[in-house]
C-alpha positions as CSV (number, residue, x, y, z in Angstrom):
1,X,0.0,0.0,0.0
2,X,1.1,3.5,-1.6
3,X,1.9,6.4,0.6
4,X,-1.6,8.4,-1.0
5,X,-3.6,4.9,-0.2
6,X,-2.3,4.9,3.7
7,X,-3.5,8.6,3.7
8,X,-6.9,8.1,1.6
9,X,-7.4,5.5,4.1
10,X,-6.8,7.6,7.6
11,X,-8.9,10.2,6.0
12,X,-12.1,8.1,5.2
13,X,-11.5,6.4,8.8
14,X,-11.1,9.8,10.1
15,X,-14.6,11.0,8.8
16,X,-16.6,8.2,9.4
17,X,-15.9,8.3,13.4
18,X,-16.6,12.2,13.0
19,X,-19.9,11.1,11.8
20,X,-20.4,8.7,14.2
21,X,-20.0,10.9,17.1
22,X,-22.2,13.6,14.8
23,X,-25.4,11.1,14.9
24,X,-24.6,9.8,18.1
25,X,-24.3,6.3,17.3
26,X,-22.4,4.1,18.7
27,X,-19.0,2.9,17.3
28,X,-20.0,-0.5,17.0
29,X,-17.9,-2.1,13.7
30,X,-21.4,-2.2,11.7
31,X,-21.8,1.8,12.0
32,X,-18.4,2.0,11.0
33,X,-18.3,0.4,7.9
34,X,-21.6,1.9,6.8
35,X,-20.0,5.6,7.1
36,X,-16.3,4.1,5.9
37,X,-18.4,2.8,2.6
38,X,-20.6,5.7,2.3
39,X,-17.6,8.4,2.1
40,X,-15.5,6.2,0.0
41,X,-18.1,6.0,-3.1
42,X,-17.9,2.9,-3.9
43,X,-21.8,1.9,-3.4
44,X,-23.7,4.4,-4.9
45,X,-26.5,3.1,-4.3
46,X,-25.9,3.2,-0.6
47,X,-25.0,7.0,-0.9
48,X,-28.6,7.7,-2.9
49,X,-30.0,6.5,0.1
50,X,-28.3,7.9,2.2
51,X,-28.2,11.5,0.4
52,X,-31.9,11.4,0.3
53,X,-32.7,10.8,3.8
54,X,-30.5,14.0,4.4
55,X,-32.9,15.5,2.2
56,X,-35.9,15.5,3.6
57,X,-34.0,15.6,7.2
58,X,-34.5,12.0,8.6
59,X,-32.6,11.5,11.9
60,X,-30.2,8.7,11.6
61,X,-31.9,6.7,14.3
62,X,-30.3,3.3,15.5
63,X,-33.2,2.0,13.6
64,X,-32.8,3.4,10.8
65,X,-29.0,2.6,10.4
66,X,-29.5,-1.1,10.9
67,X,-31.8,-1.4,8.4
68,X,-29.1,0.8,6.0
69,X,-26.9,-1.8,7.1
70,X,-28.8,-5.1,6.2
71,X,-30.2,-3.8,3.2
72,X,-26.5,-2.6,1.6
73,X,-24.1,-4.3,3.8
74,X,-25.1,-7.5,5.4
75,X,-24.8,-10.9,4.2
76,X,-28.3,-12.2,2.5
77,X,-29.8,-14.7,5.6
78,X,-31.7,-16.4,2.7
79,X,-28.2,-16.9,0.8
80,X,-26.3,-17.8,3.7
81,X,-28.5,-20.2,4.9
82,X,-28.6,-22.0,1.0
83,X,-24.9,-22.2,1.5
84,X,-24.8,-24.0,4.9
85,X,-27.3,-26.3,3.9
86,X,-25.7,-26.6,0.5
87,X,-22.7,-27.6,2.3
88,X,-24.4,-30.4,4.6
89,X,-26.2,-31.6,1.6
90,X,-23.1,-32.3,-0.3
91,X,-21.7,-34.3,3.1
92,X,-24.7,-36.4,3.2
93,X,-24.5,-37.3,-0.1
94,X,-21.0,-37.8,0.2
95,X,-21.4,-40.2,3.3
96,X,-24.0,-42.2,0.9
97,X,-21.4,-42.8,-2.2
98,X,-19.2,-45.1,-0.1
99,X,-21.8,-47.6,1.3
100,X,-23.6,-47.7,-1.6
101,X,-20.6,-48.7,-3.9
102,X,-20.0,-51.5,-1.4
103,X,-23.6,-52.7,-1.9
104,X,-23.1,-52.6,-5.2
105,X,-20.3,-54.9,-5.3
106,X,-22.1,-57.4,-3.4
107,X,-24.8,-57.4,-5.2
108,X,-22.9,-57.8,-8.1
109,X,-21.2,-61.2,-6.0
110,X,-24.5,-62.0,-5.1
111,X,-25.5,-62.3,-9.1
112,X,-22.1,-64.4,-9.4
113,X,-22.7,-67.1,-6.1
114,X,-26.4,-67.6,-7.9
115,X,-24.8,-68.4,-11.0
116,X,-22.5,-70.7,-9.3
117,X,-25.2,-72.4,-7.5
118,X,-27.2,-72.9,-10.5
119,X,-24.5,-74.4,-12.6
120,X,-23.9,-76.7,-9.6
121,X,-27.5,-78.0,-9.8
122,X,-27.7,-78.6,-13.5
123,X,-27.8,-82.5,-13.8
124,X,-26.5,-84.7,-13.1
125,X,-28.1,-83.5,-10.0
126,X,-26.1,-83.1,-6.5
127,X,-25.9,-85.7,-3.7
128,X,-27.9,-84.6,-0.9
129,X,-25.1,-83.7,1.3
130,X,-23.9,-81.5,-2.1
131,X,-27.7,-80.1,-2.1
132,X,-27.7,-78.9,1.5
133,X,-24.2,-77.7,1.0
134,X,-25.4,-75.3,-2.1
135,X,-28.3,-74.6,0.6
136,X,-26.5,-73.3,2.9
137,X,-24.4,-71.2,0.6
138,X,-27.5,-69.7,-1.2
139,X,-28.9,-68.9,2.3
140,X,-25.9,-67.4,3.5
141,X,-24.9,-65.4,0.4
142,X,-28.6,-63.8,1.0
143,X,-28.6,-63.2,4.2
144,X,-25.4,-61.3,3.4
145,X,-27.2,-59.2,0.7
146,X,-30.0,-58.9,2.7
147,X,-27.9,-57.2,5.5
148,X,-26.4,-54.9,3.2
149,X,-29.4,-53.5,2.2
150,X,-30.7,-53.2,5.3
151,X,-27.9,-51.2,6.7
152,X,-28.4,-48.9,3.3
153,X,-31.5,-48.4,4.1
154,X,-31.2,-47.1,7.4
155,X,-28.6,-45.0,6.2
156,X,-31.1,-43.6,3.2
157,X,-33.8,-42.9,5.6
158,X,-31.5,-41.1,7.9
159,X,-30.3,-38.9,5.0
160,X,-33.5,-38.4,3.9
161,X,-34.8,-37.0,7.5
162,X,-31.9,-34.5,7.3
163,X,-33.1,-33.2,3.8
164,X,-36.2,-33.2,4.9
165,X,-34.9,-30.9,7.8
166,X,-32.7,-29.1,5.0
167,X,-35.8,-28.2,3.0
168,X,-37.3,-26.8,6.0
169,X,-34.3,-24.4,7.2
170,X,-34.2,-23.4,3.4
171,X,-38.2,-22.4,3.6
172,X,-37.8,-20.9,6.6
173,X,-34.8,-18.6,5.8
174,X,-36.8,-18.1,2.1
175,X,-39.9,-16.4,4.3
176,X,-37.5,-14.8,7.1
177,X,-35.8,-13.3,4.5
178,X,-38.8,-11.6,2.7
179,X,-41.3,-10.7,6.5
180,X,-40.5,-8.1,8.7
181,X,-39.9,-9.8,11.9
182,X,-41.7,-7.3,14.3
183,X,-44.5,-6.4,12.0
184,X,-45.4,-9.3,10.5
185,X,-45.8,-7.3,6.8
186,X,-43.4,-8.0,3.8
187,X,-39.9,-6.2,4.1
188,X,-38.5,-3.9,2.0
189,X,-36.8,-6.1,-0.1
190,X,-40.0,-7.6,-1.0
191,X,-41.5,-3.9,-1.5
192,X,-38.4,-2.9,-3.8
193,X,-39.2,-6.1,-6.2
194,X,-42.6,-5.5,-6.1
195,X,-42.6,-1.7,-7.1
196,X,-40.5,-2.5,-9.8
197,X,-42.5,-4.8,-11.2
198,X,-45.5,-2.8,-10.7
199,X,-44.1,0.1,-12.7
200,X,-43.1,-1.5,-15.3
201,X,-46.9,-3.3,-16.2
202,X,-48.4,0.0,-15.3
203,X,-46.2,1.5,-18.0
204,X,-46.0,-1.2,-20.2
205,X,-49.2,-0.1,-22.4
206,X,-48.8,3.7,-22.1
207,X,-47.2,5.2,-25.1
208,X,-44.4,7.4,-24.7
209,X,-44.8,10.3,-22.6
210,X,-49.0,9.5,-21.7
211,X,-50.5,8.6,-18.1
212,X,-49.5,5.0,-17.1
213,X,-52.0,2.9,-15.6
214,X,-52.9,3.8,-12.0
215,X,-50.5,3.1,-9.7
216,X,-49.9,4.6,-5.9
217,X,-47.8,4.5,-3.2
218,X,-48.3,5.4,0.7
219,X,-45.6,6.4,3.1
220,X,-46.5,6.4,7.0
221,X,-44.4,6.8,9.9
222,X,-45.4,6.9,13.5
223,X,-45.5,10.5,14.9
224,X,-44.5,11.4,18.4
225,X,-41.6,8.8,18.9
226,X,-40.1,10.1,21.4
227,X,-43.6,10.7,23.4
228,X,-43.7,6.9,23.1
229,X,-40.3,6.1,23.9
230,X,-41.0,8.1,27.5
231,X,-44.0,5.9,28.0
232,X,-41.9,2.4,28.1
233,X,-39.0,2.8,25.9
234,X,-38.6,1.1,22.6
235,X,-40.9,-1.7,23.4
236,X,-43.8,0.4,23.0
237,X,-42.5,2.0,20.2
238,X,-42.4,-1.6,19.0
239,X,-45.8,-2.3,19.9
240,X,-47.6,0.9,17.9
241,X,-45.5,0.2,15.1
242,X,-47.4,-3.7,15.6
243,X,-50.8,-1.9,16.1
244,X,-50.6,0.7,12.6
245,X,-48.7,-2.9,10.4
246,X,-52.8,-4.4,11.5
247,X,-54.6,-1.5,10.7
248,X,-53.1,-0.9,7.2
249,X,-53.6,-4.5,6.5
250,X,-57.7,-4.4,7.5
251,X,-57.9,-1.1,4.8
252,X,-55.9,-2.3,1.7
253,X,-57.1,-4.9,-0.5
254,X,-55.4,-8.4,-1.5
255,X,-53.6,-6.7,-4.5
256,X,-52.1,-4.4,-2.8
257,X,-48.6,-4.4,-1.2
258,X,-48.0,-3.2,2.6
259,X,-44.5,-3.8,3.9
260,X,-42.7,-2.5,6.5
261,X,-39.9,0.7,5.0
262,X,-37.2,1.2,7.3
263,X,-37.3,2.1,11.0
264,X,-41.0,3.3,12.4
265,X,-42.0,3.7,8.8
266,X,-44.3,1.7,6.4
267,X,-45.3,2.0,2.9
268,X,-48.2,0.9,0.8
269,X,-48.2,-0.3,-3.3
270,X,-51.5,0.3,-4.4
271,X,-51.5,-1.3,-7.7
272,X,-54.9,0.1,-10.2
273,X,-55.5,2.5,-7.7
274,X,-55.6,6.7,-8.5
275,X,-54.1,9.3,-6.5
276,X,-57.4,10.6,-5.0
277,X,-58.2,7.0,-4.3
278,X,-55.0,6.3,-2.5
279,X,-55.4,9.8,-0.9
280,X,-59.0,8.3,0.6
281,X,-57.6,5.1,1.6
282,X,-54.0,6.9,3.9
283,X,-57.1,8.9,5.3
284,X,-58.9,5.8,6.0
285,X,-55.4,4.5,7.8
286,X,-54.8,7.5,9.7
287,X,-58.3,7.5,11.2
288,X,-58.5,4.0,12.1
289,X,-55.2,4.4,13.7
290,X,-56.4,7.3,15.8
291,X,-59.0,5.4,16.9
292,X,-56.2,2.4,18.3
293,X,-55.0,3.1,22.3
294,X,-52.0,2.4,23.2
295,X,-51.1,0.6,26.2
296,X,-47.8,0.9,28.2
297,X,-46.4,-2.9,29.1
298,X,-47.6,-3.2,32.4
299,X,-50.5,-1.3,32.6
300,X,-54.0,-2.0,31.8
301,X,-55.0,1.6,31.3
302,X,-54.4,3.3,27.8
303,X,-52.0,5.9,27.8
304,X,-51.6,7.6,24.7
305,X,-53.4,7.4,21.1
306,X,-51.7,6.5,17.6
307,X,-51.3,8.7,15.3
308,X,-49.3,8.5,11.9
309,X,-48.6,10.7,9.3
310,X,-48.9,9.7,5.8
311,X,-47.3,11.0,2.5
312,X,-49.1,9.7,-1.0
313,X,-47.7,9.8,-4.5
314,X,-49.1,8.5,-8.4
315,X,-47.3,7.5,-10.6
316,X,-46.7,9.9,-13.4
317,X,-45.7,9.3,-17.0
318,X,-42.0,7.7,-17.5
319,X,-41.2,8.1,-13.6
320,X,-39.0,5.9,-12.1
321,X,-39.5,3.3,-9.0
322,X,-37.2,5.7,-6.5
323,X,-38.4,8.5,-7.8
324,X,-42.2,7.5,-7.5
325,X,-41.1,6.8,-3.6
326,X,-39.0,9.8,-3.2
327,X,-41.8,12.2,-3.6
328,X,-44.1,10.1,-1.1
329,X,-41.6,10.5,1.3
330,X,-41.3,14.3,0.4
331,X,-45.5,14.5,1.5
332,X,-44.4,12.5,3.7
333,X,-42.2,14.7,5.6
334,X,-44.3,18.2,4.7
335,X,-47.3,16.0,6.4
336,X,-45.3,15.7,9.8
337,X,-43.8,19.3,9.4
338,X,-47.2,20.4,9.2
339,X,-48.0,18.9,12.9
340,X,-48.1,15.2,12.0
341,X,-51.1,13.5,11.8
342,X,-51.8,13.9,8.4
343,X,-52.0,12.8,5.0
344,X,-50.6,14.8,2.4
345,X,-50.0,14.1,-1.0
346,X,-47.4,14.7,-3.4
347,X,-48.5,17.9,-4.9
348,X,-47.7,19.0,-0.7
349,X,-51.3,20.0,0.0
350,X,-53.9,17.8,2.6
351,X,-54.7,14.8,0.4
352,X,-58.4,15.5,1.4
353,X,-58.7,19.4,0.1
């Protein structure tokens, strides 16, 4: 390593911690790599992400960094887990080749002692000493076989309980890999595939430069955070973010996509559905969640109500899938600069007026 390498290094070291201590974050190796990567260039797609929540002045919550982190930098649990189990299935099958080779070969004996016996019984035809003899050889030579086989077996069944078990770690890693663990809803890896998607069939039979077909997309995040965090701390952070994940999924329909964003925050794909429709159903959500009482752990008496804001966007002609979400997050955060509580679409006027 070059002189200008050693310093590139210090420097990109150097501004990372600065921006750790900045956010107040703490220093764990995880937070550290994400600013290291992020200053160096080298992802851009981390740095769109990142630049953007700078833009509309998201606090770089704990939260929010980890999911930065498993959505740019971690290791895929879905690939991982294929990996491992790749690597047991291989030794299984392995452990198989060796005892089935030697069953082979006896079979193959087997074949040979049968033919031996036979030849031995073609006339003139054997004493009966001879005959008991040839017998006892067949009988043995089977048992043998038999044996074998049996011990083959046991092996095959055992091998096929563990890929049985493989099968299930591999579904299991396929759905924890594509559900929000807290909420329940789809994560944003889902959401990114199925925006995509979306965009492209609602594009596909527009000509160039005319309305797609309807196509919408919700923001929502949790307002009052910190007024929840002083009522029990994260867990009841936790648990609103629970309650708001059930109430959008009793207002959105089957077709429709709600997964869970990053941090406190959720979003909605609302395939065929207009902006003034979408507009109707975040005002749906946000009333229902008003309605929702929250209840420290502990208690039995409510202690606060939900509220969430909500930012709504349509699609418009040749738009992009980030740039279809970045201007739901931008109503998103005139709705909470407004007071929170909310919905506001795109154009940054109440979605209702």
């Amino acid at each position: 390593m070059n002189t200008d390498q050693s310093e590139r290094i210090a420097e990109l070291a150097d501004r990372a911690f600065d921006r750790l201590a900045r956010e107040r974050l703490a220093p764990t190796p995880q937070n550290y790599f994400l600013w290291f990567t992020y200053y160096s260039g080298c992802m851009p797609d981390l740095n769109r992400a990142i630049d953007l929540m700078q833009q509309l002045g998201q606090a770089f919550t704990p939260q929010r960094v980890d999911d930065l982190c498993r959505r740019f930098l971690g290791l895929d649990g879905e690939a991982h887990t294929v990996r491992r189990t790749g690597e047991r299935t291989r030794s299984l099958l392995d452990g198989l080749v060796d005892p089935l080779g030697t069953s082979l070969q006896m079979t193959r004996g087997y074949g040979d002692t049968l033919a031996v016996i036979d030849h031995r019984l073609a006339p003139p035809p054997p004493s009966p000493g001879e005959l008991r003899a040839l017998i006892g050889e067949t009988i043995a030579a089977t048992e043998g076989v038999v044996a074998e086989w049996l011990a083959v077996r046991a092996r095959l069944d055992t091998a096929l309980r563990d890929l049985s078990e493989i099968a299930r770690e591999i579904e299991v890693a396929r759905r924890e890999a594509r559900v929000d663990e807290l909420t329940g809803l789809a994560n944003r890896r889902v959401f990114d595939e199925r925006i995509g998607v979306a965009v492209h069939a609602a594009s596909a039979g527009a000509p160039a430069g005319d309305r797609p077909a309807p196509l919408s997309v919700l923001v929502l995040a949790l307002d009052g955070l910190d007024r929840l965090d002083g009522l029990d701390g994260r867990p009841t952070a936790d648990h609103a973010l629970r309650l708001v994940g059930r109430v959008v999924l009793r207002n959105v329909k089957k077709r429709d996509q709600p997964a869970r964003f990053s941090g406190y925050e959720l979003a909605v794909l609302l395939p065929q559905t207009s902006l003034p429709d979408a507009a109707t159903v975040a005002e749906q959500i946000r009333q229902d969640a008003a309605a929702q009482k929250i209840i420290a752990r502990g208690s039995a008496t409510p202690v606060s109500r939900l509220e969430v804001s909500i930012g709504v966007a349509g699609l418009a002609p040749g738009e992009a899938p980030s740039d279809l979400v970045r201007r739901a997050l931008a109503a998103l955060a005139r709705a909470q600069a407004a007071g929170g509580n909310r919905v506001y679409r795109a154009l940054g006027r109440p979605a209702l007026d």
